[in-house]
C-alpha positions as CSV (number, residue, x, y, z in Angstrom):
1,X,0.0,0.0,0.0
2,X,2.7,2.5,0.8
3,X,5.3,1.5,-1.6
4,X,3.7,1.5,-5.0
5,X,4.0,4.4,-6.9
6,X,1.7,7.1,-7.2
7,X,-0.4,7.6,-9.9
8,X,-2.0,11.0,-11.8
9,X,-5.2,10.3,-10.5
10,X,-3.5,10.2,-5.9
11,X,-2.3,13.9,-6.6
12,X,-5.6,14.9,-7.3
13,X,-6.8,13.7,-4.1
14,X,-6.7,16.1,-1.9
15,X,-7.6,19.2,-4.2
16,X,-10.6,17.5,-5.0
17,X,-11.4,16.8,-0.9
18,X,-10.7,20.7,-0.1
19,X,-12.5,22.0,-3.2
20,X,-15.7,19.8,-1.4
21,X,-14.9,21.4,1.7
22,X,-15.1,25.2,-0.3
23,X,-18.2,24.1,-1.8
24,X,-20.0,23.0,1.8
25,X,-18.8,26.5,2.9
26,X,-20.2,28.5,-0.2
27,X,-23.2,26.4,0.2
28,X,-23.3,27.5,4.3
29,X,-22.6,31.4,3.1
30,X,-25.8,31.5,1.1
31,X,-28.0,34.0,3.0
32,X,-31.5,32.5,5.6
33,X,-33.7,34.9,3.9
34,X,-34.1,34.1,0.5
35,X,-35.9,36.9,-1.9
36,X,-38.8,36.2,-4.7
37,X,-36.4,36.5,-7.1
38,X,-33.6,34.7,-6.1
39,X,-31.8,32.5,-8.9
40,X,-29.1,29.5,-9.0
41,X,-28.4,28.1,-5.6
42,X,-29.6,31.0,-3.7
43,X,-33.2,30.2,-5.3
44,X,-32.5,26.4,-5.7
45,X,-32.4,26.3,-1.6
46,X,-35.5,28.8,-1.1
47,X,-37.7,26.2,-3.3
48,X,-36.3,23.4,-0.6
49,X,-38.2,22.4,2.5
50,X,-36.1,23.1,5.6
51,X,-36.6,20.0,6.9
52,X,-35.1,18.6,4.0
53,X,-32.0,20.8,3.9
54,X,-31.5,19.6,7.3
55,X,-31.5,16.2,6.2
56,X,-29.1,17.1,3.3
57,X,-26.7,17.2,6.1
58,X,-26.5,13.9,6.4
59,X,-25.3,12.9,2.5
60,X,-22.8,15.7,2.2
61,X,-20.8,15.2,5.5
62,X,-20.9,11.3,4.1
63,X,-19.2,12.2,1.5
64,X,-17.0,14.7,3.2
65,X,-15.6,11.7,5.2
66,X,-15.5,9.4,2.0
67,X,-13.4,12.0,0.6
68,X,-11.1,12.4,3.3
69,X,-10.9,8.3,3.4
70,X,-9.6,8.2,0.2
71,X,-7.6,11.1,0.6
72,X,-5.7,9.5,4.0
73,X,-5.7,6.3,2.3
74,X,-2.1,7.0,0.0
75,X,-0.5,7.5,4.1
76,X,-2.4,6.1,6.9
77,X,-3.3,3.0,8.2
78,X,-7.1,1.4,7.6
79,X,-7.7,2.4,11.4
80,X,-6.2,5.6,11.8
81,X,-7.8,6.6,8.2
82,X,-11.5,6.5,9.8
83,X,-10.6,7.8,12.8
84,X,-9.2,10.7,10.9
85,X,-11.5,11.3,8.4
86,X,-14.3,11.2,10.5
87,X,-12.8,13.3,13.0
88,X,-11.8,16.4,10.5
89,X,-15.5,15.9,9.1
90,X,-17.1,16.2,12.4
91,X,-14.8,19.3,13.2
92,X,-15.4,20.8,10.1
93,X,-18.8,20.9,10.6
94,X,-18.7,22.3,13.8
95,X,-16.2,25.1,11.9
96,X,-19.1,25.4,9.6
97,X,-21.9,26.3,11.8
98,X,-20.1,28.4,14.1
99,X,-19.1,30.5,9.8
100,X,-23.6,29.8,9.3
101,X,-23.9,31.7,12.8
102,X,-21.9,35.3,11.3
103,X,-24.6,34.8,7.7
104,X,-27.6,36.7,7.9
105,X,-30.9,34.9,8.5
106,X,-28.4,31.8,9.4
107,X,-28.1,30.3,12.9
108,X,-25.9,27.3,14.4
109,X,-27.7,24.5,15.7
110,X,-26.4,21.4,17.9
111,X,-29.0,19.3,15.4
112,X,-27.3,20.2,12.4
113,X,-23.9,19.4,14.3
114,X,-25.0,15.8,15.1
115,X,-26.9,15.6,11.6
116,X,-23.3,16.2,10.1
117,X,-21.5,13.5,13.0
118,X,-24.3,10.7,11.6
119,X,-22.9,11.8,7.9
120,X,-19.0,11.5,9.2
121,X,-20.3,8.2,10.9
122,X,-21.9,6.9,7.8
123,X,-19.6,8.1,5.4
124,X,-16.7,6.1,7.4
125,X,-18.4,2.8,7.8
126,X,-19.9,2.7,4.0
127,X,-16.1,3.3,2.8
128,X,-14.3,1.1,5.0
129,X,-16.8,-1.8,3.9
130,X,-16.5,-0.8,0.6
131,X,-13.0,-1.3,0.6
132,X,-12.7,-4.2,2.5
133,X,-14.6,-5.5,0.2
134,X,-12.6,-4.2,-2.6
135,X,-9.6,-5.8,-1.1
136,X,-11.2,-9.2,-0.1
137,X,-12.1,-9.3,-3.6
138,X,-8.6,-8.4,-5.4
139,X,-7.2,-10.7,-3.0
140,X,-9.3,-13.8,-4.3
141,X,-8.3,-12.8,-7.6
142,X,-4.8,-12.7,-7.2
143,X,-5.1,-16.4,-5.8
């Protein structure tokens, strides 16, 4: 895992992980109060329930810490990998409501905080099975 050499496709790893991370944050900076004629995401969120925005916590924080999996994965360990992709998604999204609390019309709440956790959490477990299932799989071929 550490010695084989690194492809085009591992430097683009973690540019593609922090350009996620910009895109939760523009997401977080759109304004709470949305006008009439609001257009692109700005309108695209004022058409969306807030109980489903809420819930959209859950999928992107997922893929936060799938990102961050497969970012960790060229250095780290399979355990230390989790345990430090989920953590830097779960502080990240405490980063990210404290930046929601200084938009307008925006607050920081302890429910998104624990929506985001459950995304880390899921996001973790779905790519460590993934890939041990990956591996279990290569392995048998290689047999």
């Amino acid at each position: 895992m550490f010695n084989r050499k690194k492809s085009w496709l591992d430097w683009l790893r973690l540019p593609a992980t922090l350009a996620y991370m910009a895109s939760v944050l523009l997401m977080s900076s759109i304004p709470g109060v949305i006008p009439d004629d609001a257009s692109g995401l700005q309108g695209f969120f004022g058409w969306v329930a807030p109980s489903i925005q809420n819930l959209m916590h859950i999928p992107v924080y997922a893929g936060l810490a799938v990102l961050w999996c497969w970012t960790l994965e060229l250095c780290l360990t399979r355990f230390w990998r989790t345990a430090g992709a989920c953590l830097i998604a779960i502080c990240f999204g405490v980063l990210d409501e404290w930046f929601q609390s200084f938009i307008p019309g925006r607050y920081a709440s302890v429910n998104d905080i624990l929506a985001n956790a459950l995304g880390a959490g899921v996001g973790v477990c779905a790519y460590s099975y993934l890939w041990v299932g990956t591996r279990r799989k290569s392995n048998r071929n290689n047999e």
